[in-house]
Backbone as JSON, one array per atom type, in Angstrom:
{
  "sequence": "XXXXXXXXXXXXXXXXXXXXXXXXXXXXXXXXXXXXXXXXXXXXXXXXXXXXXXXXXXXXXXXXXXXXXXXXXXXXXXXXXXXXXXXXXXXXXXXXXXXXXXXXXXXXXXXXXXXXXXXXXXX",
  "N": [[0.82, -1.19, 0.0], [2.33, 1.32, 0.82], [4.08, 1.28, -1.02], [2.34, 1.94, -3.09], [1.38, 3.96, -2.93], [3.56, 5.85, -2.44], [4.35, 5.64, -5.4], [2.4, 6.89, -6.63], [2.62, 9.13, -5.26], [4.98, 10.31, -6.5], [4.58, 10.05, -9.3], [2.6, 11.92, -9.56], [3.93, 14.49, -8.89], [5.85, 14.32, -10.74], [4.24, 14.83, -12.96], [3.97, 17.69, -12.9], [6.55, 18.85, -13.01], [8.36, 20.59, -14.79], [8.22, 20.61, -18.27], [10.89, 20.55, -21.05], [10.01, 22.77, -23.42], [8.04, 21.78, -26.69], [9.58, 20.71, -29.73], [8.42, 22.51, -32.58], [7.3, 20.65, -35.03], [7.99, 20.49, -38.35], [6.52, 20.13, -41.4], [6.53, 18.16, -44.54], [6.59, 19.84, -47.72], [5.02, 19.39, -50.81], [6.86, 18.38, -53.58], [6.24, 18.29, -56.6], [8.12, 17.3, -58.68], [9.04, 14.78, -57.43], [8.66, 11.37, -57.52], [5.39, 9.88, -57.48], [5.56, 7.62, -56.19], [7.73, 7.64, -54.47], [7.41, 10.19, -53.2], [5.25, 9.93, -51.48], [5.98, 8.05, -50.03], [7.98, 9.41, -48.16], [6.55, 11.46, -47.02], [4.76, 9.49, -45.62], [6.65, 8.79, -43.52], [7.1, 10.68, -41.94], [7.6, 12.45, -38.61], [5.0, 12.69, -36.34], [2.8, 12.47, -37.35], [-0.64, 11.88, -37.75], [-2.21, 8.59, -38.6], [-5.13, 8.41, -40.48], [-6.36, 6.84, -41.41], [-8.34, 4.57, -44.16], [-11.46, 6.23, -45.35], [-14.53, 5.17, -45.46], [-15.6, 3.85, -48.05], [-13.9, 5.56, -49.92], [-11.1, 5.87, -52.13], [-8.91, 6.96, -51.33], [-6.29, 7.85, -48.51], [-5.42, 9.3, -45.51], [-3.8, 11.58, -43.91], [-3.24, 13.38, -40.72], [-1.15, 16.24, -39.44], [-0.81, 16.61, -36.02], [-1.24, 18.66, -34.57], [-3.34, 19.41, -36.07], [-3.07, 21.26, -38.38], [-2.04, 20.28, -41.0], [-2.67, 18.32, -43.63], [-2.72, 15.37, -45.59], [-3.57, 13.95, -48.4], [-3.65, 10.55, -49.84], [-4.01, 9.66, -52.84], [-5.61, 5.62, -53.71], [-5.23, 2.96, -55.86], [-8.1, 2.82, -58.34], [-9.16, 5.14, -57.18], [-10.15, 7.85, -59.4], [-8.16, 10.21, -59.86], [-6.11, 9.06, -59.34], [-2.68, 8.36, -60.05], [-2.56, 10.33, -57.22], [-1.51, 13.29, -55.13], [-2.29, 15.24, -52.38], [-2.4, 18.11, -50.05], [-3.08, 19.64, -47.54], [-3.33, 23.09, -45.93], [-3.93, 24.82, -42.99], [-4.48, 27.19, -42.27], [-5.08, 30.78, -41.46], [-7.5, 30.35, -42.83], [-8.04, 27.65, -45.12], [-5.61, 25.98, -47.35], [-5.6, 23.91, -50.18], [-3.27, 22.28, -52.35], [-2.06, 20.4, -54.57], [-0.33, 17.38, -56.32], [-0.47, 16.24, -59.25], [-0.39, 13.73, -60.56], [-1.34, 11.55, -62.01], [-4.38, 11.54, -63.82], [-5.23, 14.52, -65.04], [-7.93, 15.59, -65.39], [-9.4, 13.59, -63.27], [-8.22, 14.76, -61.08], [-8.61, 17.29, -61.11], [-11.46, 16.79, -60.56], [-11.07, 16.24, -57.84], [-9.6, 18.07, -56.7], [-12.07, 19.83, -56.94], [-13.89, 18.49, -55.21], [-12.81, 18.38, -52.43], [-12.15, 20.83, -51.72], [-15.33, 21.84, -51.98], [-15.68, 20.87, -49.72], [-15.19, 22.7, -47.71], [-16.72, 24.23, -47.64], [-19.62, 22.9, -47.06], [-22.32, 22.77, -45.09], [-23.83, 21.14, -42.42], [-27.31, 19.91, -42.77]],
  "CA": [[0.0, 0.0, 0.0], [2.8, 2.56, 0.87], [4.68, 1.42, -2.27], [1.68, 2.81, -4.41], [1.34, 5.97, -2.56], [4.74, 6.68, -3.09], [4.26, 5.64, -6.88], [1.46, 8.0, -6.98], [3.34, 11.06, -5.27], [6.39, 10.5, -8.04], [4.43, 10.22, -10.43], [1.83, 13.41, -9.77], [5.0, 15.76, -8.88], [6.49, 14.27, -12.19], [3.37, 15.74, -13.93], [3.64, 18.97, -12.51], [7.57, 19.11, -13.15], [8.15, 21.55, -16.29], [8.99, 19.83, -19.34], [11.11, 21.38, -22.17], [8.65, 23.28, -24.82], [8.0, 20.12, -27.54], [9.7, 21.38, -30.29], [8.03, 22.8, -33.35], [7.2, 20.34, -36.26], [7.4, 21.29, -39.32], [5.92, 19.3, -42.65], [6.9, 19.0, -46.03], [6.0, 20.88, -48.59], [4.75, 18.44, -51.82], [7.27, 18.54, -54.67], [5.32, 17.44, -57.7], [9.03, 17.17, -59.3], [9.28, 14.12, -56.98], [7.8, 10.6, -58.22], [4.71, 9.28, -56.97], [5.76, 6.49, -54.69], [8.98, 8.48, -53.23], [6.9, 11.24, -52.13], [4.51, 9.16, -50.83], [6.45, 7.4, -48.79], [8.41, 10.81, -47.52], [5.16, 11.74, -46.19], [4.02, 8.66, -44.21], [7.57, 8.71, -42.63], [7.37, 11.78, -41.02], [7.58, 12.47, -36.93], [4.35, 13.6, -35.48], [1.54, 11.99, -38.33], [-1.48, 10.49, -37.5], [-2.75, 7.33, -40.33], [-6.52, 8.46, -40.46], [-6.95, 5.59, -42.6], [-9.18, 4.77, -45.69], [-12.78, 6.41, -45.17], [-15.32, 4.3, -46.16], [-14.85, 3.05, -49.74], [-13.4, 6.05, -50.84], [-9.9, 4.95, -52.82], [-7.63, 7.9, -50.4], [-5.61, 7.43, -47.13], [-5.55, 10.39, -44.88], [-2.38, 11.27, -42.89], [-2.8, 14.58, -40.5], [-0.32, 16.41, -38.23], [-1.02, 16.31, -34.16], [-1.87, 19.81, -34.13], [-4.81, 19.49, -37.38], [-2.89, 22.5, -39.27], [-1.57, 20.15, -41.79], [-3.22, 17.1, -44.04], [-2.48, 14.75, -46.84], [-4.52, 12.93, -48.71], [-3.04, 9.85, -50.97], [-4.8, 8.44, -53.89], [-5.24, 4.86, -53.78], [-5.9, 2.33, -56.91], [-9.28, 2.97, -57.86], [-9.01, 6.65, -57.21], [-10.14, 8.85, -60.63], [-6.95, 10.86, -59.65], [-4.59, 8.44, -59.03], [-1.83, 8.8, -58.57], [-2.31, 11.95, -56.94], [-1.17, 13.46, -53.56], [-2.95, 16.52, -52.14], [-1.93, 18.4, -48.63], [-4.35, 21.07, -47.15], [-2.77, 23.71, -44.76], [-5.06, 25.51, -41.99], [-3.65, 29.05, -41.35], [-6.12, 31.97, -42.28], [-8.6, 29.48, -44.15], [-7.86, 26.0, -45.71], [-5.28, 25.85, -48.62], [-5.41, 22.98, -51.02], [-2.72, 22.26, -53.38], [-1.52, 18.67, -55.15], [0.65, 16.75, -57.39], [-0.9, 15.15, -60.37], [0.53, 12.41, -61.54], [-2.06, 10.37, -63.52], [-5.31, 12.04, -64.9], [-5.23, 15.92, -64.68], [-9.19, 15.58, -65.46], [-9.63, 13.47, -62.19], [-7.24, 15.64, -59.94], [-9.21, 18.43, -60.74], [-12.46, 16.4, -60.05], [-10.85, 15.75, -56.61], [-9.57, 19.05, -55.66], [-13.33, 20.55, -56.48], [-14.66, 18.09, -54.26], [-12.2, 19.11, -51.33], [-12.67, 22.39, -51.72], [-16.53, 21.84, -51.88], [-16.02, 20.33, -48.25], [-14.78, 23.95, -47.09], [-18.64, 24.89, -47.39], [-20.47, 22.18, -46.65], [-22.83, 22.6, -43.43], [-25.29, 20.02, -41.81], [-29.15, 20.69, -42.79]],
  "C": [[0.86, 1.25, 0.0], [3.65, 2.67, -0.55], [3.57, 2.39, -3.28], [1.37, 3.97, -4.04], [2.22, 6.63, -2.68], [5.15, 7.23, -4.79], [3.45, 6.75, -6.93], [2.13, 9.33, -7.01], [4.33, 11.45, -6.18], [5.4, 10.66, -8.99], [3.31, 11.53, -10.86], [2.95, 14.61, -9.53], [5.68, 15.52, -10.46], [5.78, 15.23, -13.24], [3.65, 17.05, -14.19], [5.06, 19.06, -12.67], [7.37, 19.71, -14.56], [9.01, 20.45, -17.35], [9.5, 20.62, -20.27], [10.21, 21.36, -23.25], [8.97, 21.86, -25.99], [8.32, 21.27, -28.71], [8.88, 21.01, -31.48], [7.62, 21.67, -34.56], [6.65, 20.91, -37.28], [6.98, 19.88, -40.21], [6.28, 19.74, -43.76], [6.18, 19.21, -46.65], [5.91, 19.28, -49.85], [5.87, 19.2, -52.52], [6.95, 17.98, -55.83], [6.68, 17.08, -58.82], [9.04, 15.56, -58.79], [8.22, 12.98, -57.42], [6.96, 10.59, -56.95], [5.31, 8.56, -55.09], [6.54, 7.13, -53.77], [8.25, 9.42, -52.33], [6.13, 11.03, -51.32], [4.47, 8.92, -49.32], [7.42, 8.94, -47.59], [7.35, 11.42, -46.6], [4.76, 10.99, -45.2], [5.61, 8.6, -43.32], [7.54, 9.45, -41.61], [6.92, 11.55, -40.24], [5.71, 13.19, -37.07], [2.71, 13.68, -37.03], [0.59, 11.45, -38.42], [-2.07, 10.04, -38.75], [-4.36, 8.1, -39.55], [-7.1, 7.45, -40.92], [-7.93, 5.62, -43.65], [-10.58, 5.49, -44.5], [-13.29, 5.99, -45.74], [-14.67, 3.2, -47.18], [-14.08, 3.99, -50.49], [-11.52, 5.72, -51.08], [-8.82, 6.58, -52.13], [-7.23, 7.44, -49.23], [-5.6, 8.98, -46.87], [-4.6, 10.42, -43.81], [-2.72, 13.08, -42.37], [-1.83, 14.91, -39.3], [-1.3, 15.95, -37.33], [-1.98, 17.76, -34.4], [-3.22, 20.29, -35.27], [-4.45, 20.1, -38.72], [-2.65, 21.82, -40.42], [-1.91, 18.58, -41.99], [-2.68, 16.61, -45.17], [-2.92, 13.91, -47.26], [-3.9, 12.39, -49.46], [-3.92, 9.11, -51.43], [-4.57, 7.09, -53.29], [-5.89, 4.23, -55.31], [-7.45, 2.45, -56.74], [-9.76, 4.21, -57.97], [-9.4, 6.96, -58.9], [-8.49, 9.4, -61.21], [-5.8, 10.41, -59.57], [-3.82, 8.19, -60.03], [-1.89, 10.22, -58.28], [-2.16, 12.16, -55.2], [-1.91, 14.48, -53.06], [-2.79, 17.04, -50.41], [-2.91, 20.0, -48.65], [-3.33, 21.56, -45.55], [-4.22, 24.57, -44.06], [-4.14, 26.72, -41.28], [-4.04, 30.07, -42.48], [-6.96, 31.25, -43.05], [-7.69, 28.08, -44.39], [-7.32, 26.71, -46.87], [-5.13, 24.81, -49.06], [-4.95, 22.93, -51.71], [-2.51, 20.44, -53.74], [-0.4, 18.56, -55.98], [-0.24, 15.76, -58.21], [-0.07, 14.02, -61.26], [-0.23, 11.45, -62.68], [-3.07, 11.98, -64.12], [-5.82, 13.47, -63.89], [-7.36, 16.22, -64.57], [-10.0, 15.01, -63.64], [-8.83, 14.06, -61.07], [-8.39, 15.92, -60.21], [-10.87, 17.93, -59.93], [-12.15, 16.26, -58.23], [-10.84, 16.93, -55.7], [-10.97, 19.79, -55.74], [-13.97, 19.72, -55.18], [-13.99, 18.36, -52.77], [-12.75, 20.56, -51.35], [-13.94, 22.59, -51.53], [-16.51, 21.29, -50.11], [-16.2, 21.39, -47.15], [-16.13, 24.29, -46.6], [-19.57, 24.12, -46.95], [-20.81, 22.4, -45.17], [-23.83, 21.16, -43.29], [-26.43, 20.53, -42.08], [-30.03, 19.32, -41.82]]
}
């Protein structure tokens, strides 16, 4: 019993001990110079990414920072767009940009429908 009251008091003063500020992550920037798969994978590597995973049936994967500001959506087979990458920043509004790699016709079908999400409310 006194062992876990001691555990307790270490470990609630631990809480309350200051931790050094978590530093900054940053995210990369898409280079549409860069193939498909490489950049891909450059993306799911990175520190500090949560997998959102597929939604539903739709043919994307969804990778965002910790802090929300920063998303990436990856085609999968299936996709219109694919191969295409697309990263949305959140500072002053939502920006949406991509990399097209297959069919410039289904990108664009993709980024209207992002962009159409911006507005969408609940009725």
């Amino acid at each position: 019993m006194r062992a876990g009251a001691a555990l307790l008091a270490v470990l609630t003063l631990s809480a309350c001990s200051q931790k050094p500020a978590d530093k900054a992550l940053s995210y990369l920037d898409l280079d549409c110079a860069k193939p498909f798969e490489a950049q891909a994978a450059a993306i799911v590597a990175q520190p500090g990414l949560v997998d959102a995973g597929e939604v539903g049936a739709e043919p994307y994967r969804y990778y965002s920072s910790v802090d929300g500001r920063t998303s990436y959506l990856i085609t999968r087979p299936g996709s219109p767009a694919h191969p295409a990458i697309m990263i949305q920043r959140a500072h002053n509004g939502v920006t949406t940009t991509g990399c097209a790699y297959g069919s410039k016709k289904g990108y664009d079908q993709l980024l209207a429908y992002l962009e159409g999400l911006k507005t969408w409310t609940r009725k």
